[in-house]
C-alpha positions as CSV (number, residue, x, y, z in Angstrom):
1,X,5.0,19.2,-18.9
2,X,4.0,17.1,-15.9
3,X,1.1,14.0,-16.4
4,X,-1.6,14.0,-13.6
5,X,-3.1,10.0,-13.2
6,X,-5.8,9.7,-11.0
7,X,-4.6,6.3,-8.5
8,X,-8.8,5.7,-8.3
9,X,-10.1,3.9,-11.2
10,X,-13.0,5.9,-13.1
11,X,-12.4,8.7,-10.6
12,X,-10.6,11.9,-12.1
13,X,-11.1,15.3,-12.1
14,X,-10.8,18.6,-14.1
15,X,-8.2,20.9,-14.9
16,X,-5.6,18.9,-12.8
17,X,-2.7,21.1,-13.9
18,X,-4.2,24.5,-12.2
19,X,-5.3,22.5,-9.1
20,X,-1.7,21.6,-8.5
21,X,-0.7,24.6,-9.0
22,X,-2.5,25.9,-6.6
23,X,-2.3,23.4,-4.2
24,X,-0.9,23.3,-0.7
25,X,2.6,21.7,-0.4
26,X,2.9,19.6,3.0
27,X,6.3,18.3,3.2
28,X,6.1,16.0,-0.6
29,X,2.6,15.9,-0.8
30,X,0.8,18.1,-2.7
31,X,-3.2,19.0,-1.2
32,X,-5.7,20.9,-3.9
33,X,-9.3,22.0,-4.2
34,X,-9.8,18.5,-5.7
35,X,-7.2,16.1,-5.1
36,X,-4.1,15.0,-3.1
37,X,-1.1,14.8,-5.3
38,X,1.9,11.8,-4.5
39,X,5.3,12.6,-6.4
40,X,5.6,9.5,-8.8
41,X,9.4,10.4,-10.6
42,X,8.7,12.7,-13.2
43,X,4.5,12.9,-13.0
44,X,2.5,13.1,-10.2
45,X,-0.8,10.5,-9.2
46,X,-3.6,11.5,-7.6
47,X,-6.5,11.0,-5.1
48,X,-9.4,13.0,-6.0
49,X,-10.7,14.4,-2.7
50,X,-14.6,13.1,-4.4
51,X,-13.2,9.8,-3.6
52,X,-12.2,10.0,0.0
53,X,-14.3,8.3,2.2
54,X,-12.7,9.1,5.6
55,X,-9.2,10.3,6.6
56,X,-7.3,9.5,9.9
57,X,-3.9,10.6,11.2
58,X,-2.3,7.4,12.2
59,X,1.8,6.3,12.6
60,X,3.5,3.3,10.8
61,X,7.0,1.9,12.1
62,X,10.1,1.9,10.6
63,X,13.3,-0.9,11.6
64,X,16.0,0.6,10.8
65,X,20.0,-1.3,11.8
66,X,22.2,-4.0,11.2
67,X,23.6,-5.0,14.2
68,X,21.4,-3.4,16.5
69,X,17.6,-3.1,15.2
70,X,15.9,0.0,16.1
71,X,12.2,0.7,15.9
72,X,11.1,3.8,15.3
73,X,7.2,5.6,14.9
74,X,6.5,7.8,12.1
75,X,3.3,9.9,11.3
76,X,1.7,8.9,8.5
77,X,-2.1,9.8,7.2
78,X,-4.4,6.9,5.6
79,X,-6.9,8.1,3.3
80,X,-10.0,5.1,2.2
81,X,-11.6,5.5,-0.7
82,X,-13.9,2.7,-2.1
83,X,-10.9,1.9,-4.1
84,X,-8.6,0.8,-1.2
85,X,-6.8,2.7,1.0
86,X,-3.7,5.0,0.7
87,X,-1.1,5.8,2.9
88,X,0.9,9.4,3.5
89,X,4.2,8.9,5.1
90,X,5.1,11.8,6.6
91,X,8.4,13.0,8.4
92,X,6.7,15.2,11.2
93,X,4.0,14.9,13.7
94,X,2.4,18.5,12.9
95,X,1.9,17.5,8.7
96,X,-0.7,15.1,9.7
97,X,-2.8,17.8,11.3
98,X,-1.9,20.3,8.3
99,X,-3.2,17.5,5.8
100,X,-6.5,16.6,8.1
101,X,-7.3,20.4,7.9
102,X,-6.4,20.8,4.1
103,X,-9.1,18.0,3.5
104,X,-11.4,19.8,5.9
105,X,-11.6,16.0,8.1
């Protein structure tokens, strides 16, 4: 059976296990009714959507190369809560829009 830990501190939320199950999948996130689930090895962490203070699509870099460096943008969604800020590293440009309209932002 999975484990569900809530990544904001006093923050958690009901009945995790049905959530996930019926949450959204959007690439190896995970979006619910009440939270957005990271893959953590064999459990999964949470953000509980109660939490989220704002929501932006934004893109991070990645180097990549030896010889030759190579710079590359990637998509990526930042969610604040009043416990920091989390980022979603995504592999395509359309999951950030997906995710933004899962959380309803």
């Amino acid at each position: 059976m999975a484990k569900y830990t809530s990544l904001v501190p006093g923050v958690g939320i009901e009945n995790a296990a049905e959530d996930f199950r019926s949450a959204l999948k959007i690439e190896q996130y995970r979006v619910g009714r009440q939270a957005v689930y990271l893959p953590a090895g064999f459990r999964w962490e949470y953000i509980p959507l109660s939490a989220v203070v704002s929501a932006d699509g934004s893109h991070r870099s990645v180097t990549a190369g030896h010889c030759v460096t190579v710079t590359e943008r990637k998509p990526a969604v930042v969610l604040i809560t009043d416990a920091g800020s989390f980022t979603l590293n995504l592999d395509k440009a359309e999951s950030v829009q997906r995710i933004l309209d899962a959380l309803g932002k």
